[in-house]
N, C-alpha and C positions, 0 to 999 in steps of 0.2 A: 577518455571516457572512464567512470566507476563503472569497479566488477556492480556495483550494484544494480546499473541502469543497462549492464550488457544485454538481457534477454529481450528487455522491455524496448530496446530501440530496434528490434526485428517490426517495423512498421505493419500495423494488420492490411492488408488491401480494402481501397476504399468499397464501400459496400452499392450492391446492384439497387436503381433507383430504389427506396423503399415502399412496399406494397400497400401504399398507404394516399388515396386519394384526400386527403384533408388532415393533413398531422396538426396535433396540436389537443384534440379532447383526450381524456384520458384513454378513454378504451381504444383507439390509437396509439396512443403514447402506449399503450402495454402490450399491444401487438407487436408496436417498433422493437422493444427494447427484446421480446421474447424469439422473434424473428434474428437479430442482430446476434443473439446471447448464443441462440440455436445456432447459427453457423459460426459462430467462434469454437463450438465444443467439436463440432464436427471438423472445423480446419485444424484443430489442435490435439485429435484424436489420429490425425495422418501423420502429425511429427511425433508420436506418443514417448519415440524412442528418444528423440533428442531431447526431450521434454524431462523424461526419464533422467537423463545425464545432466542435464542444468541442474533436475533435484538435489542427484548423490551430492554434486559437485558443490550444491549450498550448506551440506552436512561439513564441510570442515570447519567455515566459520562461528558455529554453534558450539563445535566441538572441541575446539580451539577456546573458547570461552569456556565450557562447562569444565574441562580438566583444568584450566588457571585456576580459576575462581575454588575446585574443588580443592586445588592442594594450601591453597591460601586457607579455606574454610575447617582443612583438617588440622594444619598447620599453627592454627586461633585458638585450636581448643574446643571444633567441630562446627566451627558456625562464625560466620561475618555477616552483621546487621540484622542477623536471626537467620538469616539463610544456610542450611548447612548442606552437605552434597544433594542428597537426594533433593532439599528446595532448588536449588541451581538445576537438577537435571530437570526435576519439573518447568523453571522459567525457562531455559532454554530448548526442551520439545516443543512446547506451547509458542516459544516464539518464531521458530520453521514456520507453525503454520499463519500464524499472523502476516509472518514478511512475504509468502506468497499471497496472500490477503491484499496486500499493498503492493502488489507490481503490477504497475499502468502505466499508461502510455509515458514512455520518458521526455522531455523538454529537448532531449538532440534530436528526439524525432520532427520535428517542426522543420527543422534546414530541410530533411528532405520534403517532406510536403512538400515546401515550395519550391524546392529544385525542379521536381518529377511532377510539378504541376495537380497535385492531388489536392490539394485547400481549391484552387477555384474548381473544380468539381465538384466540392464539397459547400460551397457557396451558393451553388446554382439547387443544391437542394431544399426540400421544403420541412428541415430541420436543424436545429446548431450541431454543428459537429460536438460540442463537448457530450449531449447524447449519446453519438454513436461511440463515440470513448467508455465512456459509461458503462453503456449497455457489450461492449466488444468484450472489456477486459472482465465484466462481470461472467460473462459466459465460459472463458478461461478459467477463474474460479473453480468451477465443476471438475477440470480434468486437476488443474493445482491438489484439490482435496483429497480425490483418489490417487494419487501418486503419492502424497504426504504419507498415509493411514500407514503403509508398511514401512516407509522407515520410521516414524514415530515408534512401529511396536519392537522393532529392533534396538534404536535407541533405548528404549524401556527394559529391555533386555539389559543393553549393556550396562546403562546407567540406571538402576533402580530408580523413578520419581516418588518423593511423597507428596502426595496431590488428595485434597480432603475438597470435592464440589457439592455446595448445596443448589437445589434449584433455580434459586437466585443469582446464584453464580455463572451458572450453566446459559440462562437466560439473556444476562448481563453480555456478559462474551459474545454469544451468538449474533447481537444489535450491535455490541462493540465492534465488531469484527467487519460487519457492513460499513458502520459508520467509520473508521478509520480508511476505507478503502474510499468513500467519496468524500472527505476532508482531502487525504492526499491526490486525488486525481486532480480536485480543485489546486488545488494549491499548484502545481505541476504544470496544469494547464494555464495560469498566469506566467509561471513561468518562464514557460515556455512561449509566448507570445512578445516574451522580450525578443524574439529572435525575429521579428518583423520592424524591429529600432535597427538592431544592429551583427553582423554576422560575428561579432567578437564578443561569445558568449560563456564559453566553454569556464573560465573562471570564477564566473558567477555560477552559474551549476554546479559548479565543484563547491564553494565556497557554501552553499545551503547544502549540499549533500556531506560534508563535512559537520556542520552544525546539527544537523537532524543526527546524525550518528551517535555526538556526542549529548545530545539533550533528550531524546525520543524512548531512552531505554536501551535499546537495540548493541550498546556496546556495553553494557552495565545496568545490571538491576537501580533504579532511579534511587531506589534507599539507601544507595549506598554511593552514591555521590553527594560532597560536600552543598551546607547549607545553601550557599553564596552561591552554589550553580543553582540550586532549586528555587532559588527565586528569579531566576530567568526560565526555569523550565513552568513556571506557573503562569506566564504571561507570554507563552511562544503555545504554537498548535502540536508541537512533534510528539509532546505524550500521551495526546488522545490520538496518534499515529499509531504509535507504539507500543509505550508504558502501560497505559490505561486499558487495553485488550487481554495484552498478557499478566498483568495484577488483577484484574475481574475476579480470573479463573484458578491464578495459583496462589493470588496473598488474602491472607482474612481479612476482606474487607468487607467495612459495615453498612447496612442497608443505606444509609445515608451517602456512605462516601460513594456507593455505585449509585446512584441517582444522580452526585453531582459529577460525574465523570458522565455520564449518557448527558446531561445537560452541555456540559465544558462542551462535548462534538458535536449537539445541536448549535452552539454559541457559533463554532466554527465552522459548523457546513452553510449555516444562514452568510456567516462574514465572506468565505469564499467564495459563496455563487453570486452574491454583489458585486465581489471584486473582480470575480472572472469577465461578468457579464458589464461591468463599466470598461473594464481595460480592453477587452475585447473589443468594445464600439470605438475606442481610440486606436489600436492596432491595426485594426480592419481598414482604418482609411490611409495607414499609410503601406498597403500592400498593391503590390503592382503582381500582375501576372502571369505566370512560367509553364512554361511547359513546352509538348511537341507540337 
């Protein structure tokens, strides 16, 4: 398994029938999800402490990147691709909190579902589980953000950011930052419904978890990889994952390019709930079972 998918395959338990005699209109649906959201914060306010430690323990990879990247950028003559230290410590605070932003339910979680017989439980309910994924890891969000705030302001400490936000900026990010979390959920949860084809799956998860590394941002500020990969990162969803959240907030971009960056993650949360919701009615029929 990726250090990346380590937290995210701690499985949420399935949730107490929902309080909800006819799911489906909205002001249900917003009960559900505020219901759902509310006991994620409160189950995840009783591990606060190990919650805490998965934090620290994601400050190396950030940190590991901002010192490369800084000695490279000092080394240039203060700057690589305009980026100079203090741009890098800004891209990489800013992307701490993104990457928790984006951690939902992982694709290895699926084997156990079906092991531990939690999908047909979740069948007999009167909502799609991709919902309660949804609505689970968004309620996590809340404690992910207050555990961010002080090491962000220690990073900031250590590593000066230079960070110029206008309100458009500000704005941008705040929707980016949703929308990159239900792009990726979607997508994840396709994924992971491969694992109802076949239990030889772990290679292919590895395999787009490697790809989204390298195309998404997340290893490297996107301006600073070659052309020829950017023209595959302009026709793949990983930089409205990733790229696209953390440029909002720290690259000058122009009113136009953030319009078409919020557009590109409508482009792709519309494409991923078709694809979820077709492969899904294909998977579903060839699921048998499990449980005690």
């Amino acid at each position: 398994m990726s250090a990346d998918t380590a937290q995210q395959h701690r499985v949420p338990p399935p949730p107490a029938r929902p309080p909800l005699a006819r799911v489906g209109r909205p002001r249900q649906m917003l009960d559900f999800y505020a219901t759902v959201a509310r006991t994620a914060v409160q189950e995840q306010f009783q591990y606060r402490a190990a919650n805490y430690m998965y934090m620290i323990g994601m400050v190396v990879e950030p940190v590991i990147y901002l010192v490369v990247w800084s000695v490279v950028a000092e080394a240039s003559g203060g700057s690589v691709g305009g980026y100079t230290p203090g741009g890098f410590a800004a891209y990489y605070i800013v992307w701490m909190l993104v990457r928790n932003m984006n951690i939902v339910f992982t694709p290895y979680g699926w084997e156990f579902r079906i092991r531990e017989g939690q999908l047909s439980g979740m069948l007999v309910r009167p909502i799609h589980p991709l919902h309660y994924d949804l609505a689970y890891f968004a309620g996590w969000k809340v404690i992910a953000v207050l555990l961010w705030v002080p090491i962000a302001v220690v990073l900031a400490l250590l590593f000066p950011p230079e960070l110029s936000v206008n309100l458009a900026q500000a704005a941008t990010f705040f929707v980016a930052i949703w929308g990159a979390y239900v792009i990726r959920t979607l997508l994840l949860f396709v994924l992971g419904l491969v694992t109802l084809w076949t239990t030889r799956v772990a290679a292919l998860f590895e395999l787009y978890f490697a790809a989204e590394l390298l195309l998404s941002g997340r290893l490297v500020p996107l301006d600073l990889m070659p052309d020829a990969v950017l023209r595959w990162v302009d026709l793949l969803p990983f930089r409205s994952t990733f790229g696209f959240p953390i440029e909002a907030l720290v690259s000058d971009l122009s009113g136009p390019q953030l319009v078409r960056g919020l557009l590109a993650q409508l482009f792709w949360i519309g494409f991923g709930w078709l694809l979820a919701m077709v492969v899904w009615k294909r998977a579903i029929r060839r699921y048998s079972a499990v449980g005690n």
